[in-house]
PLY file of the C-alpha trace (Angstrom):
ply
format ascii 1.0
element vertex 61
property float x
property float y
property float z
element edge 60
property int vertex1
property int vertex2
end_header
102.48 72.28 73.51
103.01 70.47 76.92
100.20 70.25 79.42
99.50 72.59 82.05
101.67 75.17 80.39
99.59 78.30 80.07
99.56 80.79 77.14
98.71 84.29 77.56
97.32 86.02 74.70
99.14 89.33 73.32
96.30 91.71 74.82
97.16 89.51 78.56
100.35 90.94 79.42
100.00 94.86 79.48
97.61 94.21 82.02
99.62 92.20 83.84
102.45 94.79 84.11
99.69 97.12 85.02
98.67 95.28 87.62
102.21 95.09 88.97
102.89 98.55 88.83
99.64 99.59 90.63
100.46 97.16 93.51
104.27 98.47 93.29
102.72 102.18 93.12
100.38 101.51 96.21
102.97 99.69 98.43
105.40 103.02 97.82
102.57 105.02 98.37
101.56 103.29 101.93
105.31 103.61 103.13
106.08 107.27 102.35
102.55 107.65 104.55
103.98 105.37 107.41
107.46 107.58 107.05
105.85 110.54 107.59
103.58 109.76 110.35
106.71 108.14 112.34
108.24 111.54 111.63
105.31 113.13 113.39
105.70 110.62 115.94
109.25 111.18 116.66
108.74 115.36 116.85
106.04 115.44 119.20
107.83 112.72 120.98
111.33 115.23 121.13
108.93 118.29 121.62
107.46 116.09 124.86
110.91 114.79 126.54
112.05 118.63 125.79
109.18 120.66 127.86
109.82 117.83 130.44
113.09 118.30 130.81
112.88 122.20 130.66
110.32 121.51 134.04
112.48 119.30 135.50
115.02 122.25 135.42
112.60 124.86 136.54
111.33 122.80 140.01
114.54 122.16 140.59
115.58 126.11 141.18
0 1
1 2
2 3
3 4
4 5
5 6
6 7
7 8
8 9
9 10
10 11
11 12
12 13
13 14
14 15
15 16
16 17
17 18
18 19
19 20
20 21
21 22
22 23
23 24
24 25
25 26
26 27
27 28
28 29
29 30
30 31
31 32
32 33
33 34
34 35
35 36
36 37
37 38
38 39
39 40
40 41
41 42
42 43
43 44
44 45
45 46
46 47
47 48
48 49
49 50
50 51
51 52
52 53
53 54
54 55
55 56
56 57
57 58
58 59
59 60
């Protein structure tokens, strides 16, 4: 066996799949909450420029 390679033994690499799917599970987890507070962000952004624009109209009369 050359140096410095390493060898996992059998009961190693489950949890190292594990590991990657909880990381891969958290990071999609994280986004979908970041894509749905943007969403927020962008209705009560619309919902702002909307009454603005509907008082814009009315001072204008």
């Amino acid at each position: 066996m050359p140096t410095g390679t390493f060898r996992c033994a059998w009961p190693c690499w489950p949890a190292a799949v594990a590991g990657i799917l909880l990381t891969a599970l958290a990071g999609s987890a994280r986004i979908m909450q970041l894509r749905a507070t943007a969403r927020k962000h962008r209705r009560a952004d619309h919902r702002a420029v909307k009454a603005e624009a509907k008082d814009s109209s009315k001072a204008r009369r």
